[in-house]
C-alpha angles and dihedrals in degrees: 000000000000142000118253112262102255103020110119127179136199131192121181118196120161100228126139120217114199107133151018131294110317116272101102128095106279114252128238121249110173097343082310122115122232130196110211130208116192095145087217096124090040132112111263115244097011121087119261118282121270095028135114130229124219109173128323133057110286116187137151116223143164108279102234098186083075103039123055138190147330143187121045095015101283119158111232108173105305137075108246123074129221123201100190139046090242099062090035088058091051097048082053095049095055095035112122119274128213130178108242127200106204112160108109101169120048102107103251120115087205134062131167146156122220117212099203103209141077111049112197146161115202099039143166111201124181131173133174122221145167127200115228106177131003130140108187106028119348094208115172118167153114156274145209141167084037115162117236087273103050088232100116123030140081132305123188115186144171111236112212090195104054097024083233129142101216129198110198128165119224120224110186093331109307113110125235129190121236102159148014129182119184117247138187113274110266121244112216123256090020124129122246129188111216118187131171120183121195132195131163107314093332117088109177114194127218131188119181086357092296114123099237102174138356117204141198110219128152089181096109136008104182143031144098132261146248144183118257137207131186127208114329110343125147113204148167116220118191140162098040124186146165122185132191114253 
């Protein structure tokens, strides 16, 4: 399955990314607390811990576009060269991790994944991603303020299809649509930053760092967040994070 040629998609979520699954103390910018997601202390092939799965094949793995090979000097995607299995084990070791959705045909328009701490009201979240296959609209985003059952709450997404940044609130389950703005086709395979902040009434959304729409909504107050996926889209999320406003 591949991405259309053209088609280019963006997603800006402020989130920092700076340690392992959550489970540590959070750590202090600027007197705020921030929650951190490299993946690096995680299981291979199983979600993160304290998370919860609705469709789809969430997974974190190496990311081997940015490691290379091993043993016997064989070049394998980066730009350093181990001889040895050793150093080759270390390099791996220490290679990047992303968390990657891959299932594109179980039926099911909808896929996300629900971090389940922290809860919190005021909130920034930001996320990078890059789409690497979808045929009918390559949708990566996120979402806050999202209820334990991941049925009320926020989703902002990229759309492949329509190039649009796009802001919906769901209500048991069911999306609706508050606000588009209009973004650059994606290019597959290329990393976006996408970043939402909340506080009080007021959600301002970011892609690439640039503020794209800022929003009025009282729906919800409170909730985590979690990472989306439309269709078939097969896509790598990194550098989540999630800070205390």
């Amino acid at each position: 399955m591949t991405l259309r040629p053209g088609f280019a998609v963006s997603l800006v979520f402020a989130l920092a990314v700076a340690g392992p699954a959550l489970g540590k103390t959070p750590s202090r910018t600027h007197g705020l607390k921030t929650w951190t997601w490299s993946f690096a202390a995680d299981t291979l092939g199983l979600p993160p811990p304290n998370t919860a799965t609705f469709g789809g094949s969430w997974e974190v793995i190496v990311d081997s576009t940015r490691t290379y090979v091993h043993e016997g000097g064989v070049p394998g995607g980066g730009d350093t060269l181990w001889a040895d299995s050793a150093a080759a084990a270390a390099a791996h070791a220490a290679a990047p991790r992303v968390l990657r959705q891959s299932e594109a045909d179980d039926g099911i328009r909808y896929h996300f994944i629900q971090f389940k701490k922290p809860v919190l009201d005021d909130q920034a979240v930001s996320v990078r991603f890059r789409i690497l296959a979808g045929d009918i609209d390559p949708t990566p985003g996120v979402m806050f303020q999202v209820d334990p059952k991941g049925r009320n709450g926020y989703v902002v997404r990229v759309s492949g299809e329509s190039n649009q940044l796009i802001v919906h609130y769901l209500i048991f389950g069911r999306r609706r649509d508050l606000r588009y703005a209009k973004i650059e086709p994606l290019q597959p395979g290329t990393w976006h930053t996408l970043s939402v902040e909340r506080k009080g009434s007021i959600m301002t959304v970011s892609y690439d760092g640039e503020e794209r729409m800022r929003i009025r909504d009282e729906r919800y107050t409170s909730g985590s967040v979690g990472l989306w996926t439309e269709d078939d889209t097969v896509v790598d999320f990194e550098q989540l994070a999630v800070s205390k406003r």
